[in-house]
SEROMAR-358088 format. One line per 10 residues: number of its first residue (from 1); their letters; for each residue x, y, z of C-alpha. Coordinates in nm, 3 decimals, padded with zeros to 5 digits. Layout:
BEGIN
NUM = a = X Y Z  ...;
This chain:
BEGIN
1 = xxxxxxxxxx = -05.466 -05.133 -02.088  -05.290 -05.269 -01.740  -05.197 -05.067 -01.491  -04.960 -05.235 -01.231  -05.134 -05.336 -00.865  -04.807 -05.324 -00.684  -04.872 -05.049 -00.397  -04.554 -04.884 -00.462  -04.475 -04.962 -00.803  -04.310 -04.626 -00.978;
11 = xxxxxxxxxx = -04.074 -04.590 -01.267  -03.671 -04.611 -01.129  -03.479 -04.357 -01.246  -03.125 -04.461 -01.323  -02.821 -04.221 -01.242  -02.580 -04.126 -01.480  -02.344 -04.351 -01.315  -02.568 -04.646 -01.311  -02.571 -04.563 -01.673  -02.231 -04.535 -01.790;
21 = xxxxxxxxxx = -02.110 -04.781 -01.599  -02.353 -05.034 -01.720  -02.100 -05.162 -02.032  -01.778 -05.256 -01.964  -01.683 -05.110 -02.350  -01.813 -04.756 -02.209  -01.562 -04.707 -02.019  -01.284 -04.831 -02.158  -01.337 -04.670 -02.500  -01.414 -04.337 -02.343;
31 = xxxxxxxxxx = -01.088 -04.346 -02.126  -00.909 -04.457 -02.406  -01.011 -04.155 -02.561  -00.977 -03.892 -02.342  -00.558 -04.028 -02.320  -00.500 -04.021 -02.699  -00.636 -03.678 -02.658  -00.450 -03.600 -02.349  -00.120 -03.749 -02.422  -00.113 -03.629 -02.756;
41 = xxxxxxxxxx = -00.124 -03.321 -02.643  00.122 -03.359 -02.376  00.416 -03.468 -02.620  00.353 -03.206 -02.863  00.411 -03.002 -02.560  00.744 -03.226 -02.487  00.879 -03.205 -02.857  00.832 -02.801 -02.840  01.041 -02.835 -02.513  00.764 -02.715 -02.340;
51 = xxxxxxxxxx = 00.724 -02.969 -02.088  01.029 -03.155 -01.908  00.837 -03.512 -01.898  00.972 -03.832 -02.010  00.862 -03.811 -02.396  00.923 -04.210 -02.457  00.664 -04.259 -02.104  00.415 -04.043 -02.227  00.450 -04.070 -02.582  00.495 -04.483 -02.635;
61 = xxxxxxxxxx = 00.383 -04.656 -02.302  00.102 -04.387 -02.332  -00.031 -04.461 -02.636  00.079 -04.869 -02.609  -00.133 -04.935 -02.270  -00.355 -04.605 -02.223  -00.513 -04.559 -02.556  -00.487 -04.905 -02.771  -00.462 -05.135 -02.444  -00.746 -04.954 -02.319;
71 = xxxxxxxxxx = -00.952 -04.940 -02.619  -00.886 -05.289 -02.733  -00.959 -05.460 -02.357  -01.285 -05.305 -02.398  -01.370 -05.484 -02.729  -01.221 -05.786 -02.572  -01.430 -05.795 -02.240  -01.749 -05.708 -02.531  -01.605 -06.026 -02.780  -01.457 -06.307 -02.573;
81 = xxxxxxxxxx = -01.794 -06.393 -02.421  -01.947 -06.408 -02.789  -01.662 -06.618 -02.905  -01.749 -06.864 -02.621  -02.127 -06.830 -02.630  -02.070 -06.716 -02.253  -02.300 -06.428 -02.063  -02.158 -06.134 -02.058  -01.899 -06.032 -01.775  -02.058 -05.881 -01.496;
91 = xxxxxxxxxx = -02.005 -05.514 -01.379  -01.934 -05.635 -01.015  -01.626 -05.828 -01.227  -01.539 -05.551 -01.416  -01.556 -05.215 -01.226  -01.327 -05.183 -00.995  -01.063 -05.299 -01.183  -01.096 -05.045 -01.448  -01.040 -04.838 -01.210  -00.743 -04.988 -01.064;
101 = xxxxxxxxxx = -00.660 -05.001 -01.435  -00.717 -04.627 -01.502  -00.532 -04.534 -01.172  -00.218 -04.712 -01.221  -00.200 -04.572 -01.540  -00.206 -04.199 -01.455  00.032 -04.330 -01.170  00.298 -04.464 -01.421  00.295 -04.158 -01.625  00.316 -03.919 -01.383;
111 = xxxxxxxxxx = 00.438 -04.028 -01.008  00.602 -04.363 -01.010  00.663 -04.577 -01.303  00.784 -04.838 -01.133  00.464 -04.915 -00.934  00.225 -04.771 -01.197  00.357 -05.048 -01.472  00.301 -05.313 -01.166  -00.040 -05.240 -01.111  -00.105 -05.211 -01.477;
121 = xxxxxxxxxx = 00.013 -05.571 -01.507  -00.167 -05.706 -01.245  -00.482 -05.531 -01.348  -00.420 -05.728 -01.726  -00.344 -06.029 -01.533  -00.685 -05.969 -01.390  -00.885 -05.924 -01.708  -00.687 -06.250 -01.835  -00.800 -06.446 -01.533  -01.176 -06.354 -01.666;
131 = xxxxxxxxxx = -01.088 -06.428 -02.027  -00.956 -06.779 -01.890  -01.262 -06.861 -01.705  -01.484 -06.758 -01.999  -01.288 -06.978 -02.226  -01.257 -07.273 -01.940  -01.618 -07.329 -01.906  -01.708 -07.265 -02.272  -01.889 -07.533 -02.456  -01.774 -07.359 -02.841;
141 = xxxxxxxxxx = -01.654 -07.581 -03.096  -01.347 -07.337 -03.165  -01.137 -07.190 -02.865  -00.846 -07.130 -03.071  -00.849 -06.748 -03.108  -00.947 -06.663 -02.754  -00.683 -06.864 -02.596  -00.460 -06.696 -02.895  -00.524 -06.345 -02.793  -00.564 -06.440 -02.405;
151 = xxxxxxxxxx = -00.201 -06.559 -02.407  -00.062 -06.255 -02.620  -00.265 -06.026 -02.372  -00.075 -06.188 -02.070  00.234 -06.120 -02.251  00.228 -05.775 -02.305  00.176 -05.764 -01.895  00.480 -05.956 -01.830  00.665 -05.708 -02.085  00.562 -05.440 -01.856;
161 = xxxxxxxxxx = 00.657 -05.620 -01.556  01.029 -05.660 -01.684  01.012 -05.306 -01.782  00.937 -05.204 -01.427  01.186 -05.473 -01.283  01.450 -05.445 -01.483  01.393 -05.064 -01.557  01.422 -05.116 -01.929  01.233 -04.983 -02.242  01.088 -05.280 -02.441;
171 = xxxxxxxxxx = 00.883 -05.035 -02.679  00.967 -05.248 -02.957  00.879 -05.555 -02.832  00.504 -05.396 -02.629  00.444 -05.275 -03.015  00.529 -05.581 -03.212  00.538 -05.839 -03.011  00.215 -05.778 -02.760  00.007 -05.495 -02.948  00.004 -05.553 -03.312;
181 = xxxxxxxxxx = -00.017 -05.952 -03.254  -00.317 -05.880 -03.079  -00.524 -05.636 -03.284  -00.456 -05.865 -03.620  -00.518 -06.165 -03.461  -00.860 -05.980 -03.346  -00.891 -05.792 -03.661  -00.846 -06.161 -03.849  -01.114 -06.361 -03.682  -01.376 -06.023 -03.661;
191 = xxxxxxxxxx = -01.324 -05.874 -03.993  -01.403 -06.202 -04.202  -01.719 -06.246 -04.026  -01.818 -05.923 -04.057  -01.723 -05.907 -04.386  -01.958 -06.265 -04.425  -02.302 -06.137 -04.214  -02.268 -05.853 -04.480  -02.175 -06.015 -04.798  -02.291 -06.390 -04.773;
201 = xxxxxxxxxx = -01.944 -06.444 -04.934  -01.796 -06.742 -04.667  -01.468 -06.654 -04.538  -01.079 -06.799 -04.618  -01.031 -07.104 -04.436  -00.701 -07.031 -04.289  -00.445 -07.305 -04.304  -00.351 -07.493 -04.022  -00.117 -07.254 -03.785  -00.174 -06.942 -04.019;
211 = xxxxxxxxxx = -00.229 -06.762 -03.653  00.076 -06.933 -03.456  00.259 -06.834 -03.757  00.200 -06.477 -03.710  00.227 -06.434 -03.381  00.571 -06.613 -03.402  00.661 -06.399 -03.655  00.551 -06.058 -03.515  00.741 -06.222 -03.138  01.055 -06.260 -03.344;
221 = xxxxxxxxxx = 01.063 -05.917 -03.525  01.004 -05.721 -03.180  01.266 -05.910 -03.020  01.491 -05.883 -03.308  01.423 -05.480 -03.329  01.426 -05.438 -02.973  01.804 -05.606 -02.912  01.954 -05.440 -03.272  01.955 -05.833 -03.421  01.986 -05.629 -03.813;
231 = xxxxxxxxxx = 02.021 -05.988 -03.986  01.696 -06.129 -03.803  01.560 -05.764 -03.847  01.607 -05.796 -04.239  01.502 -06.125 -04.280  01.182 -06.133 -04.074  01.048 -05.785 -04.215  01.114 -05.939 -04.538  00.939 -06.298 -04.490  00.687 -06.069 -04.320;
241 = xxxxxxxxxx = 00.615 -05.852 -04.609  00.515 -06.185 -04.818  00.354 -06.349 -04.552  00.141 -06.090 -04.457  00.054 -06.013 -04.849  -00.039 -06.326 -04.878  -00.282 -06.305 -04.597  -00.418 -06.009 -04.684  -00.498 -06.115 -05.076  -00.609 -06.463 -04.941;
251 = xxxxxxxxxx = -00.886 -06.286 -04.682  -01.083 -06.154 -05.009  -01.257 -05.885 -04.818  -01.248 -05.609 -05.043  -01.570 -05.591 -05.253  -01.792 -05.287 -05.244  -01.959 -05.326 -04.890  -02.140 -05.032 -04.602  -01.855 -04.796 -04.526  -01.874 -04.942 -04.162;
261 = xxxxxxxxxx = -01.741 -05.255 -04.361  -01.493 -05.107 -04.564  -01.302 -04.914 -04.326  -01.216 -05.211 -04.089  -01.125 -05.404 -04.472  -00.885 -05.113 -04.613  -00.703 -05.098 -04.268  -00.525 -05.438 -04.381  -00.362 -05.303 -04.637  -00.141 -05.118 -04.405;
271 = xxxxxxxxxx = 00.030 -05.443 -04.305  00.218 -05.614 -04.574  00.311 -05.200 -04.677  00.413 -05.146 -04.327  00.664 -05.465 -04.368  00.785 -05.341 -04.727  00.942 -05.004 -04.551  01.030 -05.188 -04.241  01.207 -05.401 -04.469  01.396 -05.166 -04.687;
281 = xxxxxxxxxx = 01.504 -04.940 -04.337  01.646 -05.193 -04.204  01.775 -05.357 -04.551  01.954 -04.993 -04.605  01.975 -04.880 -04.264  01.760 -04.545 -04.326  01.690 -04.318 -04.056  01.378 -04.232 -04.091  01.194 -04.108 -03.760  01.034 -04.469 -03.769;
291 = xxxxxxxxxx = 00.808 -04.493 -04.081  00.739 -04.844 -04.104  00.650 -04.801 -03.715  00.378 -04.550 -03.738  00.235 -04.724 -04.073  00.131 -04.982 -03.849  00.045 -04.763 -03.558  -00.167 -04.498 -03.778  -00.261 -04.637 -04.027  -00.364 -05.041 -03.949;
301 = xxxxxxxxxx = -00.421 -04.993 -03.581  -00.551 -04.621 -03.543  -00.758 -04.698 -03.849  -00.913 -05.030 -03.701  -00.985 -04.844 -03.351  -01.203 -04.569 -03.519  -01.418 -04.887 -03.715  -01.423 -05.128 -03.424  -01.480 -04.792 -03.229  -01.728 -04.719 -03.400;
311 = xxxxxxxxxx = -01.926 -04.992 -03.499  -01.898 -05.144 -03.100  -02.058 -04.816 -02.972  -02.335 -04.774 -03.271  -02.372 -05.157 -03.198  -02.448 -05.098 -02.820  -02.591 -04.776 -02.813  -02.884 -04.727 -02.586  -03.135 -04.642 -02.750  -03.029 -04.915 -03.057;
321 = xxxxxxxxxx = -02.883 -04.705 -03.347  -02.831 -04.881 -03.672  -02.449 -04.994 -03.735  -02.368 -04.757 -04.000  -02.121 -04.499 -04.101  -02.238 -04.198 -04.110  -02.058 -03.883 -04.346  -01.934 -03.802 -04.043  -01.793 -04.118 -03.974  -01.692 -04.164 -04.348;
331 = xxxxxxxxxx = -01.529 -03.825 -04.292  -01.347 -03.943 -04.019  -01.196 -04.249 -04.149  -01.046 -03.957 -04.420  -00.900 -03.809 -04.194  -00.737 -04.081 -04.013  -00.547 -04.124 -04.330  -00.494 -03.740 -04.374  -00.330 -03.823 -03.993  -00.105 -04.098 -04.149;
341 = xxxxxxxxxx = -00.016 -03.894 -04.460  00.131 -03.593 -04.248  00.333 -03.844 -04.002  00.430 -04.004 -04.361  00.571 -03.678 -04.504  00.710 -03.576 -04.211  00.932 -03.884 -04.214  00.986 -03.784 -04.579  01.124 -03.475 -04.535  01.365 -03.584 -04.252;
351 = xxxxxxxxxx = 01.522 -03.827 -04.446  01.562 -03.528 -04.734  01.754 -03.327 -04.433  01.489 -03.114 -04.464  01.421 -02.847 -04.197  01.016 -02.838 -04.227  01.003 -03.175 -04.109  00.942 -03.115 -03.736  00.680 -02.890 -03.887  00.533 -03.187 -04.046;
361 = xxxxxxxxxx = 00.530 -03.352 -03.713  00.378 -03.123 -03.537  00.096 -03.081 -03.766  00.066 -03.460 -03.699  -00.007 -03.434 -03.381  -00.199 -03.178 -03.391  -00.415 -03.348 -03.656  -00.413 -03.659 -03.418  -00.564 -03.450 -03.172  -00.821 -03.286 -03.365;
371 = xxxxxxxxxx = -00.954 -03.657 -03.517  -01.028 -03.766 -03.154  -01.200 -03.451 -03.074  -01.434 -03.465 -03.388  -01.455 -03.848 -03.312  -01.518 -03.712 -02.967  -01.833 -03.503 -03.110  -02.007 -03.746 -03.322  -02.008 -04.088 -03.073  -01.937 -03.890 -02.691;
381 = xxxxxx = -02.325 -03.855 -02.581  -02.328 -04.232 -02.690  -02.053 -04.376 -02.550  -02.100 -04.144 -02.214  -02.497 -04.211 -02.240  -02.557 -03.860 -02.169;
């Protein structure tokens, strides 16, 4: 046995701090948590007319930027360096800005919105300049996908700079256009290789464009839902619907695989249905507390943040955990659908003139809240390192 000869040698103990802040994910997951919590809560409060806030700030720019911006730029600071064989971004890179990030946040939902959404932006633009550089000195074979999702990310900052400029609500277009482009386009270069390091089975070969093709497609249907364009509207959910189906048949992801596996697979299936409702609202002009809207939200990109979620923080736990779902986890991924089901009935029952429906809704939220919590309970003293 050796024993160091350094006079002062001794065993560093590492702060908290030092700890948490060690992994860029850390603390973007666990903020992203703490606002779908938060701001859940806050427009259940609104809806009750319990609070005199701006519901469509804290309810949609909320959710759009403070939960699945925040949640998904933490995967993304984890992933582009992977994709690009590049070392991973340094904490004196990453930091501070999160904390601009986190700050101009709060300030847009709560002091000034005009100067919050700025410094949001420029905090993206930021995290983009890193993504560039990472993808600018990378010697990969395939940059494709990172300058993909680098370029949508940069969008959905201008969107919130015209917002702020132009004091305008693009909700449609931050959803479509910015938000759902990006998580598929993620979700369709992770999932397949996932799927692959599990299986052996190689994945699709995509044709040529396949991605272009979707973001396009996704940047036409938020502009065309955004500015009332019904024609465009009916015609784009509708090529979407078989576009999308054919995707998600063509991925061929849907064996029996680990439940980690299997959550982030069923969460595609969401898609093409999400396009067959948007289609026949807007086909029959149906009022229906936007369905087809909070498919996508609840149940493709709610359902993929609770895998990536937790697979990224089982993945990087300190000390290493094995990347598997738990009953817990299993458990949760239930009752992320349970979630969707409620918002689903509650759109039901509107469009039946029923009176229960805000009920419905605000068991929704309620049950939103209470999956985060329990999520919360089972990956927290990870994710915090406590």
């Amino acid at each position: 046995m050796q024993f160091s000869q350094t006079p002062n040698s001794f065993i560093k103990e590492v702060s908290w701090w030092q700890r948490y802040t060690s992994q860029s994910h850390q603390l973007f997951f666990s903020m992203a948590i703490v606002f779908s919590i938060f701001l859940m809560f806050l427009s259940f409060l609104i809806l009750k007319g319990q609070l005199s806030l701006e519901f469509s700030l804290i309810h949609g720019f909320g959710l759009n930027y403070a939960v699945f911006t925040n949640a998904f730029l933490g995967f993304l600071i984890t992933v582009i360096p992977k994709y690009n064989a590049h070392p991973e971004v340094k904490k004196s890179e990453y930091l501070m800005p999160w904390v601009l990030f986190e700050i101009s946040i709060l300030l847009t939902l709560f002091l000034n919105p005009f100067i919050g959404k700025i410094l949001v932006a420029f905090s993206m633009f930021y995290f983009s300049y890193i993504f560039y550089k990472i993808i600018r000195n990378s010697k990969a074979h395939d940059k494709k996908d990172s300058i993909l999702i680098n370029m949508i990310f940069i969008f959905g900052a201008l969107l919130l700079i015209f917002e702020a400029l132009f004091n305008i609500n693009l909700s449609y277009m931050v959803f479509y256009s910015y938000l759902l482009a990006m998580v598929f386009i993620v979700a369709l270069r992770m999932v397949p290789m996932f799927y692959f390091n599990v299986t052996g089975i190689k994945p699709w070969i995509k044709p040529k464009y396949t991605r272009e093709s979707v973001v396009a497609l996704l940047f036409i249907l938020g502009v065309s839902l955004q500015f009332d364009l019904v024609v465009v509207s009916i015609l784009s959910s509708f090529i979407g619907f078989i576009f999308f189906t054919y995707i998600v048949l063509k991925l061929n992801i849907y064996k029996k695989t680990p439940a980690i596996m299997s959550i982030l697979s069923f969460a595609f299936i969401y898609i093409p249905l999400g396009f067959f409702v948007l289609f026949t609202e807007t086909l029959f002009e149906l009022e229906t507390l936007k369905l087809s809207f909070h498919i996508f939200a609840l149940g493709f990109i709610t359902t993929m943040l609770i895998g990536f979620g937790s697979r990224v923080t089982l993945g990087h736990a300190v000390p290493t955990q094995p990347i598997q779902a738990d009953k817990i986890t299993v458990a949760l991924f239930v009752f992320t659908q349970i979630v969707l089901l409620l918002r689903v009935l509650s759109s039901l029952s509107f469009m039946a003139s029923s009176s229960f429906s805000m009920n419905l809704l605000y068991i929704s939220f309620i049950a939103w809240i209470v999956l985060f919590v329990l999520w919360t309970l089972r990956y927290g003293r990870i994710l915090l390192r406590i």
